[in-house]
Structures are given as structure tokens and as C-alpha cells.
KEVO-900481 format. One record per residue: residue in three letters; z, x, y of N, C-alpha, C, O in turn. Coordinates in pm, whole numbers, padded with zeros to 5 digits, always signed. Example, Ala and Ser with C-alpha at 12.3 -4.5 7.8 and 13.67 -1.06 7.14 Angstrom:
REM KEVO-900481
Ala+00780+01319-00569+00780+01230-00450+00780+01320-00330+00846+01424-00332/Ser+00708+01285-00225+00714+01367-00106+00787+01290+00003+00804+01341+00114/
//
This chain:
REM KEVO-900481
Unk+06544+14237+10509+06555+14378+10488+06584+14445+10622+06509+14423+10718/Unk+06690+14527+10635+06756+14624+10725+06649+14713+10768+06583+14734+10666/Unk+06595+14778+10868+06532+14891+10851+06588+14976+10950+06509+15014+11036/Unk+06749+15029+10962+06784+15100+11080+06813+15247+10986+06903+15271+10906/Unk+06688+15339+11037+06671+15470+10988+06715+15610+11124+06679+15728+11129/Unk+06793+15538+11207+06859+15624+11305+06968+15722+11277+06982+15810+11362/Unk+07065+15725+11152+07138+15773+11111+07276+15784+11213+07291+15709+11309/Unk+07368+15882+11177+07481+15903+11224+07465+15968+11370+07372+16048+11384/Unk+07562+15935+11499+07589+15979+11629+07653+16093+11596+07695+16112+11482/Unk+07667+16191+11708+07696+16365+11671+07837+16284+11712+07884+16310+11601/Unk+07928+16221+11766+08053+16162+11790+08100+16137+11618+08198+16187+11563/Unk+08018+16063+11571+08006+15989+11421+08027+16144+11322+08095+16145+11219/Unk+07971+16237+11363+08026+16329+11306+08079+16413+11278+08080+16466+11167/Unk+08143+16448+11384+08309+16516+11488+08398+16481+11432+08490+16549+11387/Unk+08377+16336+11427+08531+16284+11405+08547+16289+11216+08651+16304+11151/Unk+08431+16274+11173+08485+16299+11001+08494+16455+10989+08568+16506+10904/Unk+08431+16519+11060+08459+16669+10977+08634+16687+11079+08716+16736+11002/Unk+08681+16667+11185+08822+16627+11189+08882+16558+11122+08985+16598+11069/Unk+08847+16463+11107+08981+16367+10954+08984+16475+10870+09086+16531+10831/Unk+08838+16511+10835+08854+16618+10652+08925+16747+10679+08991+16806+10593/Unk+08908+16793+10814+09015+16885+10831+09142+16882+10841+09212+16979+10814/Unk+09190+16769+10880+09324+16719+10897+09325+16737+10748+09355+16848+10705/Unk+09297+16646+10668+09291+16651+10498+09319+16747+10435+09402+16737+10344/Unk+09245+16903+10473+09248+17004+10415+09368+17080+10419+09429+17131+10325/Unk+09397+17080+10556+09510+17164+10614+09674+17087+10566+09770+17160+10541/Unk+09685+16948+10560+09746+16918+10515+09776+16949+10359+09897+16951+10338/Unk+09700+16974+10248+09678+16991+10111+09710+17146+10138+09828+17177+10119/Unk+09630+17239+10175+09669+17395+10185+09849+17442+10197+09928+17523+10150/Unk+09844+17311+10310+10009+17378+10330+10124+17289+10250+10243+17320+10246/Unk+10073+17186+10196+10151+17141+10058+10136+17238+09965+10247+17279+09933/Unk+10037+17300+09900+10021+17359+09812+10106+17536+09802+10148+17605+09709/Unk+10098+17553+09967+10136+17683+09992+10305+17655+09926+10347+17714+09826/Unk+10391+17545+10013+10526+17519+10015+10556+17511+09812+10635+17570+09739/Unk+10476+17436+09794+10522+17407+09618+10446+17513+09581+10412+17464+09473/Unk+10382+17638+09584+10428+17821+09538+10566+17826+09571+10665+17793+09506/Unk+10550+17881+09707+10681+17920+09783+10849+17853+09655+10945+17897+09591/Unk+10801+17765+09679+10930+17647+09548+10897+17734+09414+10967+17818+09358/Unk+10792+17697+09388+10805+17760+09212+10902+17867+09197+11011+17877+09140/Unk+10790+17985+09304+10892+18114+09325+10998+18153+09348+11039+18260+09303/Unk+11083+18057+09443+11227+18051+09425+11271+17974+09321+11393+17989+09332/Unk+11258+17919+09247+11306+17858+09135+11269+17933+09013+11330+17907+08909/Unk+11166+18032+09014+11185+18138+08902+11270+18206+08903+11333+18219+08798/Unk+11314+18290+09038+11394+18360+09072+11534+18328+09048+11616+18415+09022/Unk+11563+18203+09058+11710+18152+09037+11716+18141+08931+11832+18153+08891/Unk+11623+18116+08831+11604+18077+08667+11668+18209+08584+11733+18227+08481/Unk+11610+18292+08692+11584+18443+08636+11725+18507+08676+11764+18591+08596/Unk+11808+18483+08784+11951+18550+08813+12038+18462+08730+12145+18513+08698/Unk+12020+18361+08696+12130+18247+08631+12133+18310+08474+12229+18318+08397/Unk+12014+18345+08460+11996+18423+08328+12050+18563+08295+12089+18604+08186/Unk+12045+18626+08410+12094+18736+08387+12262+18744+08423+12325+18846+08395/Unk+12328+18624+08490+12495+18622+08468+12504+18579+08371+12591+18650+08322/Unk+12464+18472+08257+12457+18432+08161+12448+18567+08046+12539+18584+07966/Unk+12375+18621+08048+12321+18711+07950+12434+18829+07967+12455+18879+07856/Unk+12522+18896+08081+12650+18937+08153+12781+18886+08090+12883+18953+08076/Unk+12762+18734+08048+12910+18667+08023+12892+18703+07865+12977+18755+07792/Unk+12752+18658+07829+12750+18691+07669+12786+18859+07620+12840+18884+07512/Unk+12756+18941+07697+12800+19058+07637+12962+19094+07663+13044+19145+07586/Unk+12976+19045+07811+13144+19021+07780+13258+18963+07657+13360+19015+07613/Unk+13211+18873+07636+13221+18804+07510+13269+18882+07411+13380+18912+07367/Unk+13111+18915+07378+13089+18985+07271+13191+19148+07264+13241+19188+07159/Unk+13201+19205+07370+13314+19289+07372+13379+19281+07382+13447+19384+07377/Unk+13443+19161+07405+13576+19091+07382+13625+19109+07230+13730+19166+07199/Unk+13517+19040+07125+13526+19012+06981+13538+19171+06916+13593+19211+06813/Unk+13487+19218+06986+13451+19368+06853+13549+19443+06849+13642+19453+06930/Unk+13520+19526+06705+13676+19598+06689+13660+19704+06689+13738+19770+06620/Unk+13556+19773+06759+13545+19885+06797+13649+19941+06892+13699+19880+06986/Unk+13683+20100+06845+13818+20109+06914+13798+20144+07099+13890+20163+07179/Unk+13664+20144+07125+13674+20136+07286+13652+19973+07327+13625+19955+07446/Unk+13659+19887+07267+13623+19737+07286+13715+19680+07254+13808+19748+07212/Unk+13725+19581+07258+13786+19450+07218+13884+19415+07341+13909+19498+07428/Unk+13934+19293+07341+14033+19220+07450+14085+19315+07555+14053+19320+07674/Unk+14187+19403+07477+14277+19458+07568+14155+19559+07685+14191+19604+07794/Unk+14056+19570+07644+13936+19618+07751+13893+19563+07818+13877+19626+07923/Unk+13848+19441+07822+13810+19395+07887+13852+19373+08035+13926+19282+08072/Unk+13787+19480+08126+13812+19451+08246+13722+19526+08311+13635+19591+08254/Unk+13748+19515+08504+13661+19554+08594+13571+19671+08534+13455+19670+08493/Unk+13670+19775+08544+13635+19945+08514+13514+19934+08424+13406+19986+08450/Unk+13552+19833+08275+13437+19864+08222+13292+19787+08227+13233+19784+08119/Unk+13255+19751+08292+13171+19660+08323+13162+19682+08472+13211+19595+08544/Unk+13103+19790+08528+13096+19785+08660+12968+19742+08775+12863+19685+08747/Unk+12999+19774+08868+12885+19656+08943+12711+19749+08932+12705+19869+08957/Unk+12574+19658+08886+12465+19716+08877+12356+19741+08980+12302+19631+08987/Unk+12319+19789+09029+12222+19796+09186+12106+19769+09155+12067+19772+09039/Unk+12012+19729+09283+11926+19673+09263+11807+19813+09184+11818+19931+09215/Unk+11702+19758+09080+11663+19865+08999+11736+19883+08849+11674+19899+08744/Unk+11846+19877+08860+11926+19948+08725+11933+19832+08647+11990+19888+08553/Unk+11923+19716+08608+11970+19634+08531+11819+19624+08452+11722+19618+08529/Unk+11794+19622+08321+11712+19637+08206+11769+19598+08119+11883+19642+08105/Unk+11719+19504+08025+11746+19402+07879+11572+19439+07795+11461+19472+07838/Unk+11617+19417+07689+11545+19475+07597+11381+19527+07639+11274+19498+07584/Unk+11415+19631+07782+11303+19719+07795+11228+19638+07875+11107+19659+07867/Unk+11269+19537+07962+11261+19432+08059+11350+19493+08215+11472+19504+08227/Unk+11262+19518+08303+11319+19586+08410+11332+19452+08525+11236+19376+08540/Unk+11454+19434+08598+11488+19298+08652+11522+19371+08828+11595+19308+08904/Unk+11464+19497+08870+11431+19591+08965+11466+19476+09146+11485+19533+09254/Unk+11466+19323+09132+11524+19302+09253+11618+19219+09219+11596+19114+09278/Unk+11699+19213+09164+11862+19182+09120+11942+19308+09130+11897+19422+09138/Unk+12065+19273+09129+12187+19307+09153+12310+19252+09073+12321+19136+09114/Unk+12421+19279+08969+12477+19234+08930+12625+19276+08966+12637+19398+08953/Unk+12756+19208+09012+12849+19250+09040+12936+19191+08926+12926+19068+08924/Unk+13021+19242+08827+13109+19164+08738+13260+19157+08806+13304+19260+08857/Unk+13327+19052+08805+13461+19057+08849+13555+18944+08772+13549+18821+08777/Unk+13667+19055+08676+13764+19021+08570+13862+19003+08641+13879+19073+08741/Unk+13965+18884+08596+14099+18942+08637+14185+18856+08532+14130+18772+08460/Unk+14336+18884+08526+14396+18852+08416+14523+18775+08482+14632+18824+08512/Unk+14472+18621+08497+14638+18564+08556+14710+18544+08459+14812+18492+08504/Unk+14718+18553+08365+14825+18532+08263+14781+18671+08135+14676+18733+08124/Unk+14875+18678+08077+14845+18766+07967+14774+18754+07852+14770+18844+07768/Unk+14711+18640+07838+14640+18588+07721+14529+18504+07782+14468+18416+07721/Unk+14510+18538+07904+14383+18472+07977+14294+18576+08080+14371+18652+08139/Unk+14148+18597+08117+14117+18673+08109+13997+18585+08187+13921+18515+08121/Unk+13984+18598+08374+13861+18491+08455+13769+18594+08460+13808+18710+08468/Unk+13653+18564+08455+13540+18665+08449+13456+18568+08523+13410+18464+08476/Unk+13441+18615+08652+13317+18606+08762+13196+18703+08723+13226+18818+08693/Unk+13057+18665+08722+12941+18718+08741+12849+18671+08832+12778+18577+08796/Unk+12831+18736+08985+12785+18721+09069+12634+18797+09090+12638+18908+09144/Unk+12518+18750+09055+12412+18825+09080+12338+18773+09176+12311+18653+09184/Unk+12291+18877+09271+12231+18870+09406+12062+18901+09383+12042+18983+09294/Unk+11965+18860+09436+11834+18885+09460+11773+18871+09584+11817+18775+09648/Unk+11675+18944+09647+11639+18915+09764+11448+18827+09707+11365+18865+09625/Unk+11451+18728+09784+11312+18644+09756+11192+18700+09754+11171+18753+09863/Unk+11137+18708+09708+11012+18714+09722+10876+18681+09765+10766+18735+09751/Unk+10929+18555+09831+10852+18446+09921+10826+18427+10008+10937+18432+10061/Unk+10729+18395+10122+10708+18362+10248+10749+18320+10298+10716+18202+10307/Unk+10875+18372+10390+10928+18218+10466+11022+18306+10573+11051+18425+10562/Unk+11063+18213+10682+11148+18325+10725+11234+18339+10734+11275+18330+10850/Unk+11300+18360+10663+11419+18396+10537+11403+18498+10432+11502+18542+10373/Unk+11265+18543+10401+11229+18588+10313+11352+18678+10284+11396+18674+10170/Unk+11416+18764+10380+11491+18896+10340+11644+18861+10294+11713+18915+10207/Unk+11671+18759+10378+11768+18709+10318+11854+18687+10145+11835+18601+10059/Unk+11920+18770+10148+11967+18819+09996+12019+18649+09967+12056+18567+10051/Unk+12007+18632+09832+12037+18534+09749+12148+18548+09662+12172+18668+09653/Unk+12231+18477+09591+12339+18462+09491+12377+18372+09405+12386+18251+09426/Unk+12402+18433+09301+12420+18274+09174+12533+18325+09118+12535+18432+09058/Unk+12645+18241+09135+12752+18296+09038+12784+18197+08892+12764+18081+08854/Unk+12828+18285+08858+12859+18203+08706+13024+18255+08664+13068+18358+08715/Unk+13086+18194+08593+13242+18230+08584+13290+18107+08455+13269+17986+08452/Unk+13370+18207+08343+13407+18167+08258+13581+18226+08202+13628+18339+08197/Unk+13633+18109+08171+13781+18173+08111+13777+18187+07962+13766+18108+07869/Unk+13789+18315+07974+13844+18378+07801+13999+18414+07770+14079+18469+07846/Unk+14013+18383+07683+14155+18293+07639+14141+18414+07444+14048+18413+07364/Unk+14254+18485+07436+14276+18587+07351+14333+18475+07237+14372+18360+07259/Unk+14321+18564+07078+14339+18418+07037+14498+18463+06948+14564+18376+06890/
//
């Protein structure tokens, strides 16, 4: 039978509450970086959605036979660029985006539609201010 009831050296216990700090600080600032990630990847989720949701109403005013709509409308003028604040979908305010639409017609029965939406991050980093962009672009073809 052992009987060494001397316990741990104050050296003996320096050095573990350092490892566990090393430990901690390492985990804090993993954890900080994968926020930081989520948050830009909502954000891109969220502008990709809103050129998407841009091309669909183009589209769609493409099709209609309403006499201010359809094909022969479709262009810059009507669909003009949105500032940051103004863009709202069903009572959903999207206040740090920006949407710029840009049509053009190389042929007469074809019709390129760029949707470029910009956001500035929301994230810690330093970059934070640094404006962002996702474009999306589709050819519509008259039938």
C-alpha cells in the first residue's frame, strides 16, 4: 500500500490550468470563426434569393398580357435599380441589400437579364464594411 498524501507541486498546477487555457481559447475562437461563417453564409443564402426571386418576377412580366407588361417591356427602365432599405417581399424588409437589374437585347428575340445584389456583412472581421455581391443572369428567349 502507497501512502504518498503530499498531493500536487504549485509547478504541477500552473502548467494544467495553462494547457486548459490553451484548450479554452482555442475552442472560443473556433467557435467565434464558425458564427462569423454561418453569418456570411446566411447572408449569401439570403442575396442569391433575392436575385432569384428578381429573375422570377422578370419572367413573370415577361408572360403577362397586361397591356403595360409582357416581352416587348421588358427592360432596364422598368425594373430599376433598389437601395439599400427599399427592397420588401411579402412584408419582409431585406434593409441591408441592394438590388441592381441589368437587361439587354442582343438579338431581337433574346433578352440577357443580369441581377446583381450587393450586401454589406454583418460580421466581425476586418472586412466587415466591405460591400458584398452575388450575381445571377439568365437568357429569355420570346417565343
Amino acid at each position: 500500500m502507497i501512502t504518498n498524501s503530499h498531493g500536487m507541486t504549485l509547478t504541477e498546477v500552473l502548467v494544467a490550468v495553462f494547457i486548459i487555457t490553451i484548450g479554452l481559447t482555442a475552442v472560443a475562437t473556433g467557435m467565434q470563426l464558425a458564427t462569423v461563417g454561418i453569418n456570411l453564409g446566411q447572408q449569401e443564402s439570403t442575396a442569391t434569393f433575392l436575385a432569384e426571386e428578381k429573375l422570377e418576377d422578370i419572367k413573370a412580366f415577361a408572360l403577362s398580357g397586361l397591356g403595360t407588361q409582357g416581352w416587348a417591356n421588358v427592360t432596364s427602365a422598368n425594373f430599376p435599380a433598389e437601395a439599400y432599405g427599399s427592397i420588401t417581399i411579402n412584408g419582409m424588409s431585406y434593409g441591408r441589400y441592394r438590388r441592381i437589374t441589368t437587361i439587354t437585347t442582343p438579338t431581337a428575340t433574346q433578352k440577357v437579364i443580369v441581377v446583381n445584389v450587393f450586401y454589406t456583412p454583418g460580421a466581425v472581421s476586418s472586412n466587415a464594411n466591405a460591400e458584398r455581391q452575388v450575381a445571377l443572369s439568365t437568357v429569355l428567349t420570346s417565343r
